[in-house]
C-alpha positions as CSV (number, residue, x, y, z in Angstrom):
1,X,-27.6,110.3,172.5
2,X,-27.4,108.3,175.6
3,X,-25.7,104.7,175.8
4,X,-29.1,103.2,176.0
5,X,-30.6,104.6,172.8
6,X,-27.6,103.9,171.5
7,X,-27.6,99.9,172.2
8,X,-30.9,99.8,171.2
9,X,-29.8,101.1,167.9
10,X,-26.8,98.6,167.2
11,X,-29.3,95.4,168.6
12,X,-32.0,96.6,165.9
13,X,-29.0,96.7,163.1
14,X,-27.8,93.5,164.5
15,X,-31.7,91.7,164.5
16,X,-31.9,93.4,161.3
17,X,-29.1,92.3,159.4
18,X,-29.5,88.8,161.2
19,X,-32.7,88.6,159.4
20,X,-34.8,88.1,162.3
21,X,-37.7,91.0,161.2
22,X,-39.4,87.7,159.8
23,X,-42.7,90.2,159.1
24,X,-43.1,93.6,157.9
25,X,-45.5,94.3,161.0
26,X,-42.2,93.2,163.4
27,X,-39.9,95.5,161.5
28,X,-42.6,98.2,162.0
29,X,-42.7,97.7,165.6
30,X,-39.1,97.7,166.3
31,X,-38.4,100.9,164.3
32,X,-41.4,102.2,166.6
33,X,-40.2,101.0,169.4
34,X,-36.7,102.9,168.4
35,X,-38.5,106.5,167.5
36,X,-40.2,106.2,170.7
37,X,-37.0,105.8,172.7
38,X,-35.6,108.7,170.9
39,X,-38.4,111.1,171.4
40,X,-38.7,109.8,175.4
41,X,-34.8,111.6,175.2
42,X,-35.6,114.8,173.5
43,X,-38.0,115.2,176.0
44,X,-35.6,114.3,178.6
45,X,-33.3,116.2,177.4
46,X,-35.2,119.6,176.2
47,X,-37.9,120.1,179.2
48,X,-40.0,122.9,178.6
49,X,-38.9,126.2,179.0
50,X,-42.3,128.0,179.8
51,X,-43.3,127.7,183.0
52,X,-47.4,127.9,183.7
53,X,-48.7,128.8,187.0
54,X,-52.7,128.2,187.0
């Protein structure tokens, strides 16, 4: 996990426990926003192993 996924992990628990996720829909987004980010670095991090030549 990179330093960057990871402070965007402890600033959602600290929104979240802050109580600022006033809205279902703004919880939704930021736990998007956060599976986003962690896919982004599994891509980063596992690039395709199959190379095709067309």
């Amino acid at each position: 996990m990179t330093e960057c996924l990871l402070l965007k992990i402890q600033n959602f628990y600290q929104k979240l426990d802050a109580g600022i996720y006033q809205s279902h829909l703004d919880l939704a987004k930021a736990l998007e926003d956060l599976a986003n980010s962690a896919w982004d670095e599994v891509d980063e991090l596992y690039q395709p192993s199959i190379r095709i030549d067309g």
